[in-house]
N, C-alpha and C positions, 0 to 999 in steps of 0.2 A: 505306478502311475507314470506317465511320459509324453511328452507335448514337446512340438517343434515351434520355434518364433524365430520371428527376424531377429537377429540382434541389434540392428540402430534402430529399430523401430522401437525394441523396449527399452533401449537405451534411455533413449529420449523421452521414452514414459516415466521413468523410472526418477533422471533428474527432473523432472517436475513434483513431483510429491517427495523429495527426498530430503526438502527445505524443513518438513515438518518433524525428521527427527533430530532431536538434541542429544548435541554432544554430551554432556555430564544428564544419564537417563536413570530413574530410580527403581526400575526393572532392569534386567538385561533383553527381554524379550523387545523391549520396545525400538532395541536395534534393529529389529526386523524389519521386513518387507511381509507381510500376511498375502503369499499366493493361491487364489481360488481359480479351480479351472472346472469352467461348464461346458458341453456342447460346443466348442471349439470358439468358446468366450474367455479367456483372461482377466481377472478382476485380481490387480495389487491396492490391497491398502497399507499407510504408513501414519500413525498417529504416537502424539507427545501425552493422550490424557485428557488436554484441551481441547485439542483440535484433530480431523482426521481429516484423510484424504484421501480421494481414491480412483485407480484410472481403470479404464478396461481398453483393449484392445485384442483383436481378432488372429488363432493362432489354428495349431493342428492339433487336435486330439479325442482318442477317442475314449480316454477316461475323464471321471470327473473326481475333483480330492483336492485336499487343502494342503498347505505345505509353509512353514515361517522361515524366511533364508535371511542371514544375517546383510544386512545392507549393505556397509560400505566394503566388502570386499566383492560383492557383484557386481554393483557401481565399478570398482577400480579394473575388473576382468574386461566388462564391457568396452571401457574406453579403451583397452587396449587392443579391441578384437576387430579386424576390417568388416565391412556390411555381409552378414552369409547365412543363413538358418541357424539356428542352435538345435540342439535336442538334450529338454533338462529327462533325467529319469529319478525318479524316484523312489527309495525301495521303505521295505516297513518300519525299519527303527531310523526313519527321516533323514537319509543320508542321499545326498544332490549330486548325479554326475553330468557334467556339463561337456556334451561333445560338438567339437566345433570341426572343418573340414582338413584341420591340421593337431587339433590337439584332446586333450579329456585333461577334465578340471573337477576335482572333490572339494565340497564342502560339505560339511554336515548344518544342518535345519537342526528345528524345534518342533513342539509339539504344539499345533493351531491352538487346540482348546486352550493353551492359556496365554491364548492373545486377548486381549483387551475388547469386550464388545462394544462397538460402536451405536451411540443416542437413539431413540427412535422418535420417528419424527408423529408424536402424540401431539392432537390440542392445535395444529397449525395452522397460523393466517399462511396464504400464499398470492403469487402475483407473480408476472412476470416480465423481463424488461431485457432491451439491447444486450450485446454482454459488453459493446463499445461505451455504455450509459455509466456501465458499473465503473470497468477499468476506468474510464475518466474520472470518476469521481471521487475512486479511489486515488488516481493519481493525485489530482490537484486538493486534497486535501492532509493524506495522510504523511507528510514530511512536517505539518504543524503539530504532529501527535506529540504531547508531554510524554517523558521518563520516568520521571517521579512516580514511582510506586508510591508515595503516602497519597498521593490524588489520582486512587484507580479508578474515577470517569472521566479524565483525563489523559488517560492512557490508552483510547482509542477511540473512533470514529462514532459519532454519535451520527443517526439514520433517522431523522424524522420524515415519517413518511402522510401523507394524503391523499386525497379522492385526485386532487390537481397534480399532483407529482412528488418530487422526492428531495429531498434534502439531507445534502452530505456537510457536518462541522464535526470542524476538529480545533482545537484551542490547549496554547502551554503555558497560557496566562501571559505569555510577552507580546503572543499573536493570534490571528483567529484566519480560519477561510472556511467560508461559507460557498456553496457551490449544490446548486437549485435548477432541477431538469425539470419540465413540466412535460416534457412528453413521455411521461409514465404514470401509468396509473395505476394506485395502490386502494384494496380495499377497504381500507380506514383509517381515520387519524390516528395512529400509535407513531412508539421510537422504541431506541435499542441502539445499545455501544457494544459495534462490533470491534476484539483487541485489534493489534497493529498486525503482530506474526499472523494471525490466516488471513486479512487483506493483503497482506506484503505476496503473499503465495498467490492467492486469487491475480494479482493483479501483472505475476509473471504467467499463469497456465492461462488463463483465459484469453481467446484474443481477440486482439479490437475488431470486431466487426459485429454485422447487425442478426449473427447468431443469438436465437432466444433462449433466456436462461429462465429460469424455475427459482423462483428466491425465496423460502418459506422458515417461517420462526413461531417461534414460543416464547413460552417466560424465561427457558433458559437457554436454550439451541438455536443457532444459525443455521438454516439449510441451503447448499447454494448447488443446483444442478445444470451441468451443461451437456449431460448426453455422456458423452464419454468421458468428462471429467468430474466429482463429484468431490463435494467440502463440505465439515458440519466442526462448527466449532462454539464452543462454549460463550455467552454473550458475559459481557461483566456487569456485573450484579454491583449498580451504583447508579445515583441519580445525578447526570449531567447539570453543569454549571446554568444559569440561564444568561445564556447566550447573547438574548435580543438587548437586554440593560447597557450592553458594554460599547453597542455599537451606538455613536455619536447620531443624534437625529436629523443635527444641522453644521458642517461643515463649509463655509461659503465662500472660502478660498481654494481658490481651482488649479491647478497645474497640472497642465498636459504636454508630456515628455516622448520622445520616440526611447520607446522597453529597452532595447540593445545595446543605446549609446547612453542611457541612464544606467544601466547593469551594468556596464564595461567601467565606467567610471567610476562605478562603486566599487569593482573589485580591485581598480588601480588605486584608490586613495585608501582603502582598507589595510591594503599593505603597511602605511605608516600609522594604523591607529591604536590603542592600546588592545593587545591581546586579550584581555579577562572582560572588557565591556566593548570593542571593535567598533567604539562610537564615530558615527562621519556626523559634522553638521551641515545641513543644506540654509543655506542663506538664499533665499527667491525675491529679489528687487526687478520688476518690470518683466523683460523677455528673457533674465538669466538668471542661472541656477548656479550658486557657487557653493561646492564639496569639500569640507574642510576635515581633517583629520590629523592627529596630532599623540604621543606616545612620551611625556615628559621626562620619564625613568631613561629612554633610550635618545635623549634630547632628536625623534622623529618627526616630520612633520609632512602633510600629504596636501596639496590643494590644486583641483581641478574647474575649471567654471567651461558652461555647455548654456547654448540657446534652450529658452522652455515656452511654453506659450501658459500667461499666467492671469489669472482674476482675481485680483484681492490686495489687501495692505501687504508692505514687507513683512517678512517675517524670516524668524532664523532658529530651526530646529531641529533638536538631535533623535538620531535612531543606529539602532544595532545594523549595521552596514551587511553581517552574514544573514541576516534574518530579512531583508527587503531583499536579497540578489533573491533568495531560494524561495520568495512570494513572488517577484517577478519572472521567475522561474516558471510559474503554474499556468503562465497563459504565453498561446503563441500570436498575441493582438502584438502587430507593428508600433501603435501609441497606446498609452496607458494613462488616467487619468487619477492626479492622486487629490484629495480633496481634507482640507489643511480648517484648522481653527485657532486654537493657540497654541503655546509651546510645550503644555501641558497635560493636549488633548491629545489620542488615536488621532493617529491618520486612517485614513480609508483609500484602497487605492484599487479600481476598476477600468477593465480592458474595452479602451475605447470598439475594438471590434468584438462581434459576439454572435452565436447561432439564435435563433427566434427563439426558440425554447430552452435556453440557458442565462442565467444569472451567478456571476462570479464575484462575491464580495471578500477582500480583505484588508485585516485590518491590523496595523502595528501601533504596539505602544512607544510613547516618544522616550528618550534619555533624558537623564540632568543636565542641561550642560553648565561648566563651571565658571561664570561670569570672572 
């Protein structure tokens, strides 16, 4: 068997699905790369078990045959190889010779059949939406994904979807973001927690623009199709927290702050806060905001004060200073609106600018502070 490709062209294919394998793997096959060559079609997949992935791209040949090549040492050839045809050959006891227009490169392959067969997509709702829709909503949600393996529906993006659009939360129990497209439409009220590892992937391959994707699931499988790039991964089997409880109904103190110079400030007074809880407290009297931060072990102390435009009683409340920069983080709104009750309550903090068909809610829980 023998096929010519570009080599930056599969390069490039190759580190996109190359995220899905794991380093310590409990096969050795799954170091692979699974190459299928049809009709002068190219189809690599690369899966962990959970998740799979899979690209195609358009080559020379006029056989068709499978072939499993060990990954990261083709990966590491590639990068060193200028842009030029390759021509892989293949002979029958799976042994890969890679001629390039200066050199020949051996590695030995596996045997396909005992690559891992990938889900089938049985029983599926499907729909379809932007692939700019998706990537956003992965973005600004999935940095609030919990760690914690003992709370595995917290460990990844929960998808509520309906006839009116689509809802992306994620929640680590310190924080939530909520983030609400209406211009998609799904064929029915269901959900489903997609994990962090194949959004993380989706949300580098796919690209922002108003390419239509194919999104179909089951009771256990994700299906996410973009033509030439294609993902199915395992959904996690657990019932999300409810969400709606936590968020406050009525917060009647208002502050609205320009995002930049509230984030800059925060990152400067965090410097001197304590390391294990990185508390800043904001003091909000009239049109200023004063950022107080303080580390008693390292006798540190951090204090900043900025104009705010504010509605309400004084007040003076603490929060995780790394946890508000990487929510304000999620929106690229000039002011930001954060909406305040007492010292004990969620903040809520929403991006004064917005697209019509987007809704971006989130929400921090406050600190102790130590009177």
């Amino acid at each position: 068997m023998k096929f010519i490709v570009s080599s930056s062209a599969l390069l490039k294919q190759l580190q996109q699905i190359s995220g899905v394998i794991s380093a310590n793997t409990v096969l050795p096959i799954l170091e692979d790369f699974l190459f299928e060559i049809e009709k002068n079609k190219l189809t690599v997949v690369a899966t962990d078990l959970e998740t799979v992935m899979k690209i195609r791209l358009d080559i020379e040949a006029r056989d068709t045959g499978r072939i499993c090549i060990p990954a990261k040492i083709l990966i590491d050839s590639l990068k060193n190889l200028p842009d030029q045809p390759l021509t892989f050959d293949i002979d029958k006891n799976f042994g890969v010779e890679i001629t390039s227009d200066n050199g020949k490169y051996k590695v030995m392959g596996e045997n396909p059949d005992n690559f891992p067969k990938e889900p089938e997509a049985s029983d599926t709702n499907a729909f379809t939406m932007p692939s700019s829709t998706l990537v956003k909503g992965i973005n600004k949600t999935l940095f609030a994904v919990s760690n914690d393996d003992l709370r595995p529906a917290m460990t990844g993006v929960f998808f509520e979807l309906d006839t009116k659009g689509i809802t992306f939360v994620a929640t680590d129990a310190h924080r939530l973001v909520r983030y609400r497209n209406t211009g998609v439409n799904c064929p029915k009220k269901d959900s489903f927690i997609a994990p962090k590892k194949p959004l993380n992937l989706l949300r580098m391959a796919l690209p922002d623009n108003q390419d239509e994707l194919k999104i179909s699931y089951n009771q256990n499988h994700l299906f996410v199709d973009h033509g030439t790039t294609e993902l199915v991964c395992r959904l996690i089997d657990a019932r999300f927290p409810d969400y709606k409880v936590v968020i406050p109904s009525e917060n009647p103190y208002i502050m609205t702050v320009n995002r930049q110079d509230f984030q800059n400030a925060l990152r400067r007074v965090n410097v001197f806060s304590n390391k294990s809880t990185n508390l800043v407290a904001l003091n909000i009297t009239g049109a200023e905001l004063q950022l107080t931060s303080q580390d008693v072990d390292f006798n540190f102390e951090g204090n900043e004060r900025m104009v705010c435009h504010y509605e309400g009683e004084d007040i003076q409340i603490a929060f995780n200073a790394k946890f508000l920069i990487e929510l304000l983080n999620a929106t690229n709104s000039a002011e930001v609106r954060m909406k305040l009750s007492t010292p004990s309550k969620a903040g809520i903090i929403n991006p004064v600018d917005k697209d019509e068909d987007e809704e971006l809610l989130m929400l921090a829980m406050p600190l102790m502070l130590n009177q």
